[in-house]
Structure formats: structure tokens, C-alpha cells
SERO-4910 file (N, C-alpha, C, O; in steps of 0.05 Angstrom, whole numbers):
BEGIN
 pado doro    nc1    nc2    nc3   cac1   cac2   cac3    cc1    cc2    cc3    oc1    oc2    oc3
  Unk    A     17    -23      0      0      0      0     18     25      0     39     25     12
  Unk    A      7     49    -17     30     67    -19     17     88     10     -3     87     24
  Unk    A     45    107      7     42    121     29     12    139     26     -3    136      7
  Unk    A      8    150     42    -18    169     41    -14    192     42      1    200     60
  Unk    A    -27    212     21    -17    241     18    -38    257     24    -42    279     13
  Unk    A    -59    245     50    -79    270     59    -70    294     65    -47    302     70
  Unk    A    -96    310     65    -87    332     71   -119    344     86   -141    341     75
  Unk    A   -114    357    114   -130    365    125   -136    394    123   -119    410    131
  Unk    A   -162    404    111   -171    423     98   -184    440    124   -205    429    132
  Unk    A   -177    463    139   -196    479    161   -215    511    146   -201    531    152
  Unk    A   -232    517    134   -240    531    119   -254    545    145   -272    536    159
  Unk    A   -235    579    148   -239    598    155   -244    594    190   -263    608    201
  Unk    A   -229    578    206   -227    568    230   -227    601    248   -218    623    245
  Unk    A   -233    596    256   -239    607    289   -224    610    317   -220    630    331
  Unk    A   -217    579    321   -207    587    351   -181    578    347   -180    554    341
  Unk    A   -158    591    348   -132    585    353   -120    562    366   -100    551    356
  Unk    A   -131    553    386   -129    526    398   -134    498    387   -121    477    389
  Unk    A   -155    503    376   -163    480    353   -143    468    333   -134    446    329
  Unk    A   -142    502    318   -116    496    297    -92    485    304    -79    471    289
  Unk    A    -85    491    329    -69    482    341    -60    461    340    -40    454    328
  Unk    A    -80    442    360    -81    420    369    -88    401    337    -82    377    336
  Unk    A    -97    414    316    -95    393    284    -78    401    280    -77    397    256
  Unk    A    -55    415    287    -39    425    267    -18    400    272    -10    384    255
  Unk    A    -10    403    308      5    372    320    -12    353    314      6    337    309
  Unk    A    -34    339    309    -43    315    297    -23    314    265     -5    298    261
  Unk    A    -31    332    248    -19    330    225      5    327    225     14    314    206
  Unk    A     22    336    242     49    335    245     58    303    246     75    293    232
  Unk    A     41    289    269     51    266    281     46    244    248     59    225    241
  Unk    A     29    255    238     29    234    210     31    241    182     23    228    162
  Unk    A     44    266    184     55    276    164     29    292    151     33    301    129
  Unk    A     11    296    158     -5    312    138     -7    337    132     -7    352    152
  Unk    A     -8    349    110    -10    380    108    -35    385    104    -53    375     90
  Unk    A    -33    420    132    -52    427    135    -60    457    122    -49    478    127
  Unk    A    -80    452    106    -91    475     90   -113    491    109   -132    481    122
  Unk    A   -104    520    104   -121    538    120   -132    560    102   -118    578     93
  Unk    A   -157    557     98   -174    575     76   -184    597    102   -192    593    125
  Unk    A   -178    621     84   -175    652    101   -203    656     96   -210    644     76
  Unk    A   -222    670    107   -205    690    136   -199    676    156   -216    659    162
  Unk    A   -171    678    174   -179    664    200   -190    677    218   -194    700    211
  Unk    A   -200    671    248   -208    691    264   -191    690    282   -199    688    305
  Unk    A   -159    692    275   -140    703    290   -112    697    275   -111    686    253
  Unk    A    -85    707    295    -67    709    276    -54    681    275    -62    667    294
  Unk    A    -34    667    256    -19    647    261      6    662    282     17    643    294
  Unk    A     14    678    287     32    692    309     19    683    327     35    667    335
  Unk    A      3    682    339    -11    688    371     -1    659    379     -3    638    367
  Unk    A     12    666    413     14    641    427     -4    630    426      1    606    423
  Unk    A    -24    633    426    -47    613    441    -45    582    409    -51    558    410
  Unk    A    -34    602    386    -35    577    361     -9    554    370     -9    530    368
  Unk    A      6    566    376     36    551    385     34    541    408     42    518    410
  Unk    A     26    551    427     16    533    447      2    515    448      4    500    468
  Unk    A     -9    512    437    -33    487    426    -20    460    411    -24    436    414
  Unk    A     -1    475    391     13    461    370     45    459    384     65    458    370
  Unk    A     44    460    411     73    462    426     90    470    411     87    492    399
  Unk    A    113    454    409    139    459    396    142    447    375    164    444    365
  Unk    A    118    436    364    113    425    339    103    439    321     97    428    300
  Unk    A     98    463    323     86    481    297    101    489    277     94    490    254
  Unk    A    129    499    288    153    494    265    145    479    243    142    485    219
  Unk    A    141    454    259    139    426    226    116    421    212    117    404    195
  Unk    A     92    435    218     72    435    203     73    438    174     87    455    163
  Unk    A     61    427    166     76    434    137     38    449    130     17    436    130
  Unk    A     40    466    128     23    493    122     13    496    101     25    480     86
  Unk    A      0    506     89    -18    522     63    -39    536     60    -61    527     59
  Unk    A    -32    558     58    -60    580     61    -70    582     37    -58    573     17
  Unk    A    -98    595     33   -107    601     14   -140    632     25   -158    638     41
  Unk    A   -125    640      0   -145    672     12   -176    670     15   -189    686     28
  Unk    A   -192    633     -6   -212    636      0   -215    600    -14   -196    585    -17
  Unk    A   -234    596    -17   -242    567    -25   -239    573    -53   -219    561    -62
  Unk    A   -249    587    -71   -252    591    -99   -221    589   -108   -215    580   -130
  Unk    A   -201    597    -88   -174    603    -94   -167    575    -84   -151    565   -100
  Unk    A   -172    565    -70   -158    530    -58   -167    518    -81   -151    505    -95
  Unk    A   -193    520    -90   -193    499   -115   -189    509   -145   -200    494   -161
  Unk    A   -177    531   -157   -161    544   -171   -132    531   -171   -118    520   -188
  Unk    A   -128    536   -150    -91    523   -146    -92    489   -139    -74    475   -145
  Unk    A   -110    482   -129   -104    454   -126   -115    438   -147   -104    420   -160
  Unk    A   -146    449   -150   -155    435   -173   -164    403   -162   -162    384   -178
  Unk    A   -173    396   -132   -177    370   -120   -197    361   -137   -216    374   -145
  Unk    A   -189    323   -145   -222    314   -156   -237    306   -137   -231    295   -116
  Unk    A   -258    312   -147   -286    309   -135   -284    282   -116   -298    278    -96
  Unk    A   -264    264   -127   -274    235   -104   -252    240    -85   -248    224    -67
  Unk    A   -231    267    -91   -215    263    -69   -228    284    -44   -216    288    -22
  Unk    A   -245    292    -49   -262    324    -29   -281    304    -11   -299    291    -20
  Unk    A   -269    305     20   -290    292     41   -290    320     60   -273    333     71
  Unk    A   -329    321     56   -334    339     78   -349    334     99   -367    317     98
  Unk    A   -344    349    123   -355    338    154   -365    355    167   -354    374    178
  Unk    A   -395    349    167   -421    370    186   -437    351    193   -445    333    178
  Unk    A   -443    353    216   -467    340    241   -499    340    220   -518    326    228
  Unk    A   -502    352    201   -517    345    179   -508    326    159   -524    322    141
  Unk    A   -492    317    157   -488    292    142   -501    273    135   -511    261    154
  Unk    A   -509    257    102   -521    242    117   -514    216    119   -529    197    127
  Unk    A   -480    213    110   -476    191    117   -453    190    137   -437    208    138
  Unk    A   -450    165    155   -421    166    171   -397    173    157   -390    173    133
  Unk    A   -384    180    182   -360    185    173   -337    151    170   -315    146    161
  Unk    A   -356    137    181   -342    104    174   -347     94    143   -330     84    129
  Unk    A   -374    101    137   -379     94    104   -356     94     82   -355     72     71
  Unk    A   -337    112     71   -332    115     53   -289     99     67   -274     95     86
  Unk    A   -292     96     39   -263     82     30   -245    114     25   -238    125      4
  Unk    A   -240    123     50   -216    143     34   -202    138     19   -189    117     22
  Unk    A   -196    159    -12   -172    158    -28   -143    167     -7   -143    180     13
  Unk    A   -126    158    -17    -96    158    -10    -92    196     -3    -85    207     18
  Unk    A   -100    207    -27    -99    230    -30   -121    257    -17   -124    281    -21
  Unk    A   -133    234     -1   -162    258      7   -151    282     16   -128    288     23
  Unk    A   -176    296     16   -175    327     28   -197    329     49   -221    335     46
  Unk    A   -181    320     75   -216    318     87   -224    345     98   -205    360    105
  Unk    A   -247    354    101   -249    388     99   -278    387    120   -301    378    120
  Unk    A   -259    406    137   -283    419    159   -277    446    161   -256    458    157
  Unk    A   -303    457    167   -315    486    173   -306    496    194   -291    480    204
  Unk    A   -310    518    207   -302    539    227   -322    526    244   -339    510    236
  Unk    A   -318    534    275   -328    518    295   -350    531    302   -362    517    318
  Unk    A   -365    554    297   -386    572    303   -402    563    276   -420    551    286
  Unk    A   -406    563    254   -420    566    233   -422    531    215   -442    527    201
  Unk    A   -408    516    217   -384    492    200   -388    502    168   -400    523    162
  Unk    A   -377    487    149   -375    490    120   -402    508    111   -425    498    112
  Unk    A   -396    538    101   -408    553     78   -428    536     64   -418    515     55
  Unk    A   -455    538     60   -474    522     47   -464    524     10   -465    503     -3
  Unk    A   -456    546     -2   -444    551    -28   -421    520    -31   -422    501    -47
  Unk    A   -406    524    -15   -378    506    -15   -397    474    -13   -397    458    -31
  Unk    A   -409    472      7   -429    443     -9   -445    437    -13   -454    417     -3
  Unk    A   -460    456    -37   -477    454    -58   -478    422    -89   -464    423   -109
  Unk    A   -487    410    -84   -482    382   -108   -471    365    -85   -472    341    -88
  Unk    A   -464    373    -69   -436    350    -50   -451    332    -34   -437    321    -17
  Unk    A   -476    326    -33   -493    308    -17   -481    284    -14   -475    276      9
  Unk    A   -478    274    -28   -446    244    -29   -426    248    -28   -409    233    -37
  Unk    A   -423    280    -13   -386    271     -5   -383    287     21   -362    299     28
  Unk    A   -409    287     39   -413    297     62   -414    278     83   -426    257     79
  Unk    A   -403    282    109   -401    257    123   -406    274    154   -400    297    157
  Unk    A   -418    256    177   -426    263    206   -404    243    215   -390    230    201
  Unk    A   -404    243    243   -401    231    268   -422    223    280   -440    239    286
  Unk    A   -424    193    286   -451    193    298   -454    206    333   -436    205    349
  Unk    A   -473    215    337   -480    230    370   -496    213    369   -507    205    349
  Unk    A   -504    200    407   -523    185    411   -536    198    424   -558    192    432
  Unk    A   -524    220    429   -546    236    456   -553    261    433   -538    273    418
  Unk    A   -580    263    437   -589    294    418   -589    322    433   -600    343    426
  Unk    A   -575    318    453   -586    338    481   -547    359    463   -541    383    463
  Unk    A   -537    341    454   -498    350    440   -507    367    413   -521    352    398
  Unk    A   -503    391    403   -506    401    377   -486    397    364   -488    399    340
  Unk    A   -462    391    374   -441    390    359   -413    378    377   -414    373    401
  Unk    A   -387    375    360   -371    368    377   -349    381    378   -354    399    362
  Unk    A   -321    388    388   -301    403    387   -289    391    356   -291    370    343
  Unk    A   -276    418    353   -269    413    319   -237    398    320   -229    379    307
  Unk    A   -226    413    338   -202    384    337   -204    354    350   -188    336    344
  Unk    A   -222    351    364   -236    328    367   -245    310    337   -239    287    332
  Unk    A   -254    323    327   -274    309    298   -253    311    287   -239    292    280
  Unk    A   -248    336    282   -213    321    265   -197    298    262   -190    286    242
  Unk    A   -187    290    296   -167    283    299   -186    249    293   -175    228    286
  Unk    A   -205    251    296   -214    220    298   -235    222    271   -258    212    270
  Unk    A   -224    234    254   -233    238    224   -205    222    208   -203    204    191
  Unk    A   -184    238    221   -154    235    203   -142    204    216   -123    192    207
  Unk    A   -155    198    233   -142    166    246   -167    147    229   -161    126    218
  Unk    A   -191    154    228   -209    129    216   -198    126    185   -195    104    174
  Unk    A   -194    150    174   -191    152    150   -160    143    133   -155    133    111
  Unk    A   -142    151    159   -116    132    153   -118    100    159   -102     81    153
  Unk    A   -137    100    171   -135     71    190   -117     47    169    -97     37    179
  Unk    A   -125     39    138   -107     20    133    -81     33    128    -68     19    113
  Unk    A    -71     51    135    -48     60    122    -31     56    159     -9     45    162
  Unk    A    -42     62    175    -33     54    206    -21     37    209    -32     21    193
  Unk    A     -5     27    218     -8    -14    241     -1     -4    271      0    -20    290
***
């Protein structure tokens, strides 16, 4: 099995800590992390390095000024685009990640722009909640156990 060249997509994130804390997930398994602007704070601010300890150095990074511009320059195919909102309607266990995915979550106040997944009804994915009393879950949470299900055969 060849290596895996995900890449974890945060479109217009929010809380500095979050990013953070995916930024060291991505680090520990090599993934690069794409950050579609605006953010709602600076990549300077301790609170992003603190999160991402002394591992933010090695992030391997990529901004982009907006989504129209991430898929301009990247140009991702359609079966490599996985997106993740608590409206989903299928699990996030369902699908066979490509080697190459882009798995892509929204800002933690709002999640993914309704424009950005418009047609994308089959390439939207939840987490299951058993309790309905939960609206949602922490975004480096869902991340981090987005980017481990989805590497899972690439793991031992």
C-alpha cells in the first residue's frame, strides 16, 4: 500500500487552539494542513503555538485567501473532497478514503459555507451522536478521529 498524501482542509477556522491542536495531529502523521482565510485570529498568537507546542515549526502549512482560490490552485477531484457536518447524511465510517483525500471541515461557530457544499450530498459525512441533548462536537476532536479512521489502513 503506498504512502498516504492527505491533507487536512480547516475553511476559515476560528479558535486558535483547535488549529493548534490539528496542526500537531498533522504533524505526528505527516499531513498537510490547509487553511482557507479568513482566519479569526493570527498564526503569530501564542495561544496557536501553544496548542501546537513545539511542533508548529513542522507543520507543513498552506494558506489560501478563500475556497474559490484552494480549488483554482489545487484543482482536488471530486472523489478526493470529504466533507464533515453533524448534517451529514452519511457516517464518517462509510466511505473508502482515497490515498490522497482532502478531508475538509468548517469553522467551529458556523461549520462549512452552504455555497462550498452545494451538489456535494455524497461527499458529506457526520459523526454519529447518541445523545441529541450534544449540537455538535469540538473541531479538533472530529478532526483528529476523522484523520485516524480515514488513515486507518495506512496505520499498524
Amino acid at each position: 500500500m503506498s504512502d498516504p498524501r492527505m491533507k487536512l482542509v480547516l475553511v476559515t477556522p476560528e479558535i486558535p487552539w483547535n488549529t493548534g491542536a490539528i496542526g500537531r495531529t498533522c504533524v505526528s502523521l505527516n499531513l498537510e494542513l490547509i487553511l482557507i482565510k479568513p482566519l479569526g485570529f493570527s498564526l503569530d498568537e501564542k495561544s496557536v503555538k501553544r496548542a501546537g507546542t513545539d511542533y508548529w515549526k513542522h507543520v507543513h502549512l498552506s494558506e489560501y485567501d478563500s475556497w474559490q482560490h484552494f480549488l483554482d490552485v489545487r484543482k482536488p477531484p471530486r472523489d478526493s473532497l470529504y466533507f464533515f457536518e453533524e448534517t451529514g447524511a452519511q457516517s464518517f465510517y462509510t466511505p473508502d478514503y482515497q490515498p490522497d483525500a482532502y478531508l475538509v471541515f468548517g469553522c467551529e461557530s458556523k461549520g462549512l459555507p452552504l455555497p462550498i457544499l452545494e451538489g456535494l450530498d455524497d461527499r458529506i459525512f457526520h459523526l454519529p451522536m447518541r445523545n441529541p441533548l450534544v449540537r455538535s462536537l469540538n473541531l479538533a476532536n472530529v478532526a483528529t478521529t476523522v484523520i485516524y479512521q480515514a488513515m486507518r489502513p495506512y496505520l499498524s
